[in-house]
TIVEX-358691 format. One record per residue (C-alpha): x, y, z. Coordinates in steps of 0.2 Angstrom, whole numbers, padded with zeros to 4 digits, always signed. Layout:
N
XYZ ...
END
This chain:
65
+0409-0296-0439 +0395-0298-0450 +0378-0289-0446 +0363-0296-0445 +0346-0290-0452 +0330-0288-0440 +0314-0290-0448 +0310-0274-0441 +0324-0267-0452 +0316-0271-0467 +0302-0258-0473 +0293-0267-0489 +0297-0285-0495 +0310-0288-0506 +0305-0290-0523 +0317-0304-0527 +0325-0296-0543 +0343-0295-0547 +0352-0278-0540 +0358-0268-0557 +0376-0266-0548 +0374-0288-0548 +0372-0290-0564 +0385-0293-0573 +0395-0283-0590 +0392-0289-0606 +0407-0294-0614 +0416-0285-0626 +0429-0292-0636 +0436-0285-0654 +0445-0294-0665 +0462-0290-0659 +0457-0299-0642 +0449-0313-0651 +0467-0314-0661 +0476-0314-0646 +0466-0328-0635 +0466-0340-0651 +0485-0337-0654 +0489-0339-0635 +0479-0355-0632 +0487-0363-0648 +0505-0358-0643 +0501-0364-0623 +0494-0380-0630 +0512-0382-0642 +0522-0380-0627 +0511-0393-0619 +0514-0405-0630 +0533-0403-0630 +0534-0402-0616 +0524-0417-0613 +0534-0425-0626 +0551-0420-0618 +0545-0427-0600 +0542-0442-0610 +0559-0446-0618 +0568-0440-0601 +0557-0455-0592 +0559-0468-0602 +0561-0483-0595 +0579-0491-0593 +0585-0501-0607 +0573-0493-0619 +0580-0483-0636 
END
């Protein structure tokens, strides 16, 4: 179970600001990652489409060429 706070509990007011284990990593990508996300999305997005393309032809309605 979860536990609850008391006011009690608490021994100054929270100042509202982000905790420095919250916040979060910057990111840090070199070009060898870059590289590999842009060639990856282009050869997900190619199997896509023939894959789209082949779902297509094997659907095609009956008595079309």
């Amino acid at each position: 179970m979860s536990e609850y706070l008391i006011d009690d509990d608490l021994a100054e007011e929270p100042d509202n600001e982000v905790v420095h284990w919250m916040a979060p990593k910057p990111l840090s990508v070199g070009a060898g990652g870059l590289s590999a996300a842009v060639g990856t999305a282009f050869v997900l997005g190619a199997a896509t489409a023939v894959g789209v393309l082949a779902l297509m032809h094997w659907l095609k309605a009956p008595g079309e060429e």
